[in-house]
FIKOLZA-1660 file (N, C-alpha, C; in steps of 0.1 Angstrom, whole numbers, plus 5000, padded with zeros to 4 digits):
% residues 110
   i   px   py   pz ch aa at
   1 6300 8873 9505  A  X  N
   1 6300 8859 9502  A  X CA
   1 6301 8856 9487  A  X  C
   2 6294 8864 9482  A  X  N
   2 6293 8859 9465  A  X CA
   2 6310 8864 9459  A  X  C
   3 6316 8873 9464  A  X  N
   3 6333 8875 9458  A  X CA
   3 6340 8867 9464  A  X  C
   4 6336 8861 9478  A  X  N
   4 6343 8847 9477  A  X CA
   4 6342 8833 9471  A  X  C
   5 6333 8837 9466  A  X  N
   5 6325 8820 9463  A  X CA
   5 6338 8824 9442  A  X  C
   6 6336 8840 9436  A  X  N
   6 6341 8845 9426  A  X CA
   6 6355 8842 9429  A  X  C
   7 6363 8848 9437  A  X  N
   7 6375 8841 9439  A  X CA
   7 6380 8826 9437  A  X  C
   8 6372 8819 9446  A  X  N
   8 6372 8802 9446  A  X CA
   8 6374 8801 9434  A  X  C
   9 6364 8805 9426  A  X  N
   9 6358 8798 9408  A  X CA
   9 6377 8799 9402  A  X  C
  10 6374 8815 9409  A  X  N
  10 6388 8821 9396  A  X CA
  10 6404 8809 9402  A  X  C
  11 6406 8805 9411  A  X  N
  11 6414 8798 9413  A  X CA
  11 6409 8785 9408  A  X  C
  12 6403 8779 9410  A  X  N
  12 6396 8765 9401  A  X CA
  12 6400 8765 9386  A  X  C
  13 6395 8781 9382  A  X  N
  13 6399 8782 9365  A  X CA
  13 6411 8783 9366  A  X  C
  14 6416 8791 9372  A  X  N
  14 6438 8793 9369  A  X CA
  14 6442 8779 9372  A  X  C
  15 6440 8772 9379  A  X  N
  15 6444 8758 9386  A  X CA
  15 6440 8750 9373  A  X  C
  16 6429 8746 9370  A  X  N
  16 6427 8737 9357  A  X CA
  16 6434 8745 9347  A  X  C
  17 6433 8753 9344  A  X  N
  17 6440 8760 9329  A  X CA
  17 6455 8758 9330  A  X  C
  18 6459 8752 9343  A  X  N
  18 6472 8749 9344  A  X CA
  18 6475 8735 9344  A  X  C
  19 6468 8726 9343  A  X  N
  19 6470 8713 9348  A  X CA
  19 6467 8710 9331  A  X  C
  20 6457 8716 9324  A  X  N
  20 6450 8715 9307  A  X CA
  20 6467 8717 9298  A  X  C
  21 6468 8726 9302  A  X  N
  21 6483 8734 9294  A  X CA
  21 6494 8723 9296  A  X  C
  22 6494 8716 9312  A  X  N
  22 6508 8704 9311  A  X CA
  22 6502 8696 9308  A  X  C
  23 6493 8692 9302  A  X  N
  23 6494 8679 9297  A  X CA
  23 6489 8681 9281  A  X  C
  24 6486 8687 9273  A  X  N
  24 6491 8697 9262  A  X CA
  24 6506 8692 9255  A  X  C
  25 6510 8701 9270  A  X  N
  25 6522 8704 9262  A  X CA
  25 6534 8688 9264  A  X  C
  26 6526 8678 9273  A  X  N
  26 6529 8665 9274  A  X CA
  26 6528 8656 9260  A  X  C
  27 6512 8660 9254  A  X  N
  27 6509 8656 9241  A  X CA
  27 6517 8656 9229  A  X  C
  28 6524 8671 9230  A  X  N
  28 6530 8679 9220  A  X CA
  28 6548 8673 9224  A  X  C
  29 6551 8671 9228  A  X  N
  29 6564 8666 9233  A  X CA
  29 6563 8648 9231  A  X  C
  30 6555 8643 9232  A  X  N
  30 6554 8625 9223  A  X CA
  30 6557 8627 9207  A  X  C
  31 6551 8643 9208  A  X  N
  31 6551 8641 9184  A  X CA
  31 6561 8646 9182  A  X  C
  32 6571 8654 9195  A  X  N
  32 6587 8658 9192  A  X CA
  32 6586 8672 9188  A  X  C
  33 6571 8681 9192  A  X  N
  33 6573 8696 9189  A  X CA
  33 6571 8704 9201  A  X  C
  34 6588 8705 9202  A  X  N
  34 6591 8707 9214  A  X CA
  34 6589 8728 9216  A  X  C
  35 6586 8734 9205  A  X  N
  35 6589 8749 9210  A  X CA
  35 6570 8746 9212  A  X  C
  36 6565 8740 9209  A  X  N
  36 6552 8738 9213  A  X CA
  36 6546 8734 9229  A  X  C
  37 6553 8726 9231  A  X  N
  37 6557 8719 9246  A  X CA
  37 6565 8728 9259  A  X  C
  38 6573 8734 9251  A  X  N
  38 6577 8745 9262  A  X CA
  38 6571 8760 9265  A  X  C
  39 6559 8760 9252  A  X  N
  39 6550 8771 9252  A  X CA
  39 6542 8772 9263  A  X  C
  40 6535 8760 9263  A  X  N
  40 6525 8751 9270  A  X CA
  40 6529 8749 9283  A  X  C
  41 6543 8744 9290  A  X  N
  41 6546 8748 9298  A  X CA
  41 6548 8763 9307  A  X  C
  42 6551 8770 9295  A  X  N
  42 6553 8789 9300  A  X CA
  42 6533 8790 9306  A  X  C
  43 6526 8786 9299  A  X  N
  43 6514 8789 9301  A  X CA
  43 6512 8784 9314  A  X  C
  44 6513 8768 9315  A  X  N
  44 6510 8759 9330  A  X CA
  44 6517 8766 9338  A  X  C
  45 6529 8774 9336  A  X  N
  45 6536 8782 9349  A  X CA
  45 6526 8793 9356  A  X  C
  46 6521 8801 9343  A  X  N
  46 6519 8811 9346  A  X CA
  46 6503 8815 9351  A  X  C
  47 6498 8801 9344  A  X  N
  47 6483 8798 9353  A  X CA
  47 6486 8795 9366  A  X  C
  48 6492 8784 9371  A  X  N
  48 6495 8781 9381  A  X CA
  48 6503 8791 9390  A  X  C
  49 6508 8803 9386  A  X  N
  49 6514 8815 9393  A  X CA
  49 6501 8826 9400  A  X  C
  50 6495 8822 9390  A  X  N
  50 6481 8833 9394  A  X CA
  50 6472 8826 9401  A  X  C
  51 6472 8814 9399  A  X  N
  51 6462 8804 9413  A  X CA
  51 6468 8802 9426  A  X  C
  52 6481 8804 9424  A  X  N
  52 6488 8808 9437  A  X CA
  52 6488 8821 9449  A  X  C
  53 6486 8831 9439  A  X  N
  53 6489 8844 9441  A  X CA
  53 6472 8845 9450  A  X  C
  54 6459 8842 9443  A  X  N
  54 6449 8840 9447  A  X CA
  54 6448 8831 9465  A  X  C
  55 6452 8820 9460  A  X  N
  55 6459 8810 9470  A  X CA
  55 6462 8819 9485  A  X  C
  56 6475 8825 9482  A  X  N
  56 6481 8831 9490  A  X CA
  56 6471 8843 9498  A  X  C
  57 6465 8848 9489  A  X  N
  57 6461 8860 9493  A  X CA
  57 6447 8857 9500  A  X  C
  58 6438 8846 9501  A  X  N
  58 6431 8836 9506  A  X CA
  58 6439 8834 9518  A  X  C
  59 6450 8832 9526  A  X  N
  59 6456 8826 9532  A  X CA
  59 6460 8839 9542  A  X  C
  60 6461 8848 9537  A  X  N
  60 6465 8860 9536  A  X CA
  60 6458 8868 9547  A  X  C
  61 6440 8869 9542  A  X  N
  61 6434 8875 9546  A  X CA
  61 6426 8864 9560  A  X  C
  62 6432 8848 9555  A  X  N
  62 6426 8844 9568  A  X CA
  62 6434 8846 9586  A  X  C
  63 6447 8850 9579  A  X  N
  63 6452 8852 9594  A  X CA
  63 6456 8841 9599  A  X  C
  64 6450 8829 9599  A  X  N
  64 6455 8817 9609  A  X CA
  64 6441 8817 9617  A  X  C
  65 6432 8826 9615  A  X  N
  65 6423 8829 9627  A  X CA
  65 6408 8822 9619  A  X  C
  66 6407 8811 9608  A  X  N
  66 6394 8810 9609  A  X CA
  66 6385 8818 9600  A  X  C
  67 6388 8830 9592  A  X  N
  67 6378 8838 9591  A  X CA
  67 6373 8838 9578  A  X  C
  68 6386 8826 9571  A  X  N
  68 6377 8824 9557  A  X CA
  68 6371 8812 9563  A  X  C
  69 6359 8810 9559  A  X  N
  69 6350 8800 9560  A  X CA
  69 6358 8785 9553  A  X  C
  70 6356 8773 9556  A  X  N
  70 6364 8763 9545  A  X CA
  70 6352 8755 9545  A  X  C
  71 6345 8755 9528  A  X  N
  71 6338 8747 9527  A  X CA
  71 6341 8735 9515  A  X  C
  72 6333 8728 9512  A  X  N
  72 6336 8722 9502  A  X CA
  72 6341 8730 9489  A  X  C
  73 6339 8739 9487  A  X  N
  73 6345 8748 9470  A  X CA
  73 6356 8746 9471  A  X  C
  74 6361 8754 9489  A  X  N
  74 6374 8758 9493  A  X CA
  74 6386 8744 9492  A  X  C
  75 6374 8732 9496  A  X  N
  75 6383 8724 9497  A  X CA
  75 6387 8718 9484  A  X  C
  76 6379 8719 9474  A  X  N
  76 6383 8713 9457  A  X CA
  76 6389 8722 9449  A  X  C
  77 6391 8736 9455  A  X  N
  77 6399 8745 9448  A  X CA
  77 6413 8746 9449  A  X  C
  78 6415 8738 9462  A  X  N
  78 6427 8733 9466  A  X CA
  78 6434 8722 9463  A  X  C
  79 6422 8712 9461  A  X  N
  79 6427 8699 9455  A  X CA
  79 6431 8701 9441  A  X  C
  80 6424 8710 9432  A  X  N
  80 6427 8714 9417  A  X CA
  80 6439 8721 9418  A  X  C
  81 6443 8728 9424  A  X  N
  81 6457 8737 9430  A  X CA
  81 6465 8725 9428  A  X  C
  82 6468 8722 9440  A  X  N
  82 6473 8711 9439  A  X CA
  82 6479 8698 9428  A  X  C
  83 6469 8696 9428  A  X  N
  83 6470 8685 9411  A  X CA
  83 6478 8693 9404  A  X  C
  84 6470 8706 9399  A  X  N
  84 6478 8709 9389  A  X CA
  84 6493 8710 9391  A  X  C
  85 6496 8716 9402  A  X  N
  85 6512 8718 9405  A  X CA
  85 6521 8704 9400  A  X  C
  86 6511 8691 9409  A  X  N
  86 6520 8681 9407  A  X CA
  86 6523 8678 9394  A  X  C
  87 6512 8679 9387  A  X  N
  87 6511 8678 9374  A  X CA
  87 6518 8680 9366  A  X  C
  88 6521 8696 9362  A  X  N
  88 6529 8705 9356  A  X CA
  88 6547 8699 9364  A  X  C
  89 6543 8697 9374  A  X  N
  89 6562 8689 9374  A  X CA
  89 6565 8680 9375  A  X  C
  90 6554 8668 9370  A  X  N
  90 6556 8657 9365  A  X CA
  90 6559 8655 9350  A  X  C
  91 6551 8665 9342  A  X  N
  91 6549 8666 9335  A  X CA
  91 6566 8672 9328  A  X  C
  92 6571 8681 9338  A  X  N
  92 6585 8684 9335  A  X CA
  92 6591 8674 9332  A  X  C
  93 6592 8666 9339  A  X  N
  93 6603 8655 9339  A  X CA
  93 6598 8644 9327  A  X  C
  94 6587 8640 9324  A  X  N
  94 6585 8634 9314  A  X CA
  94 6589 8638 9306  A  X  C
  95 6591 8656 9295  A  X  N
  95 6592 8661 9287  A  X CA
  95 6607 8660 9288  A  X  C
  96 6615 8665 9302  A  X  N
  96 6628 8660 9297  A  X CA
  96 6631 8646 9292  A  X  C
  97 6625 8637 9299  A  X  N
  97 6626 8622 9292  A  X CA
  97 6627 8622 9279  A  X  C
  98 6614 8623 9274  A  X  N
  98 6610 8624 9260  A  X CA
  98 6625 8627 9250  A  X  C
  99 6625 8645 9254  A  X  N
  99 6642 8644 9247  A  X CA
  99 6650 8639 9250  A  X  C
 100 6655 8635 9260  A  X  N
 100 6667 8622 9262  A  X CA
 100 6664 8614 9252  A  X  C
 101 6655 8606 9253  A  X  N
 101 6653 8595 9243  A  X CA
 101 6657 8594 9228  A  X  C
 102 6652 8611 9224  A  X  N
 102 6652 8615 9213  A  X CA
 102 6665 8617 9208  A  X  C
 103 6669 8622 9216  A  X  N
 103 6690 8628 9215  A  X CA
 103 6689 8611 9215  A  X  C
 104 6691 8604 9220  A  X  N
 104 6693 8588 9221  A  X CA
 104 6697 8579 9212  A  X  C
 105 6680 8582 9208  A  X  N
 105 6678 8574 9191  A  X CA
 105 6684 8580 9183  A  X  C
 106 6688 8593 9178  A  X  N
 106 6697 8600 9169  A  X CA
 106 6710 8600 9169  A  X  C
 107 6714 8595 9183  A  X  N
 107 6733 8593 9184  A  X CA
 107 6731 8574 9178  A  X  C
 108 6722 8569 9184  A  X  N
 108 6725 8555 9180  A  X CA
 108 6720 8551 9165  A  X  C
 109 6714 8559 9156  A  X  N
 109 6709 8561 9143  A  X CA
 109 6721 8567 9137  A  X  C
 110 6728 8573 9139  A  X  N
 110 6743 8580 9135  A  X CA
 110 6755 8569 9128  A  X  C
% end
């Protein structure tokens, strides 16, 4: 019980460390430093790759049959999953914005 309750945590941490990192690198992309902002995203990927991988393997060992227990951890480590995903690709598309805008103001300042 206690290396699953350790697993849970470790996905909660890879899941927030991923959702912290896109919106970072969201911050960092308003001030227009963008190798900063696509750092930030390499990180949100790669957290969110490893809370996956956890994810999966949770998923993995349940079979379909029940045998991980689903309690409340299980269910907010999933909600943190989650978020963060949406997050991190919302956060894409904002960042693309951002430069659009930027290319924008610099063709109409020309």
């Amino acid at each position: 019980m206690q290396e699953m309750e350790s697993t849970v945590m470790e996905l909660i941490i890879h899941a927030g460390e991923a959702r912290s990192s896109s919106m970072q690198a969201l911050q960092a992309a308003r001030k227009h430093h963008w190798q900063e902002a696509d750092a930030l995203l390499a990180s949100a990927r790669d957290a969110a790759r490893e809370a996956h991988k956890i994810q999966t393997a949770l998923i993995g060992a349940d079979e379909g049959c029940g045998k991980i227990p689903v309690n409340l951890i299980m269910v907010h480590a999933q909600d943190h999953l989650m978020n963060a995903m949406l997050c991190r690709d919302l956060v894409e598309e904002l960042i693309y914005l951002h430069r659009q805008v930027q290319e924008l103001s610099k063709t109409h300042l020309q």
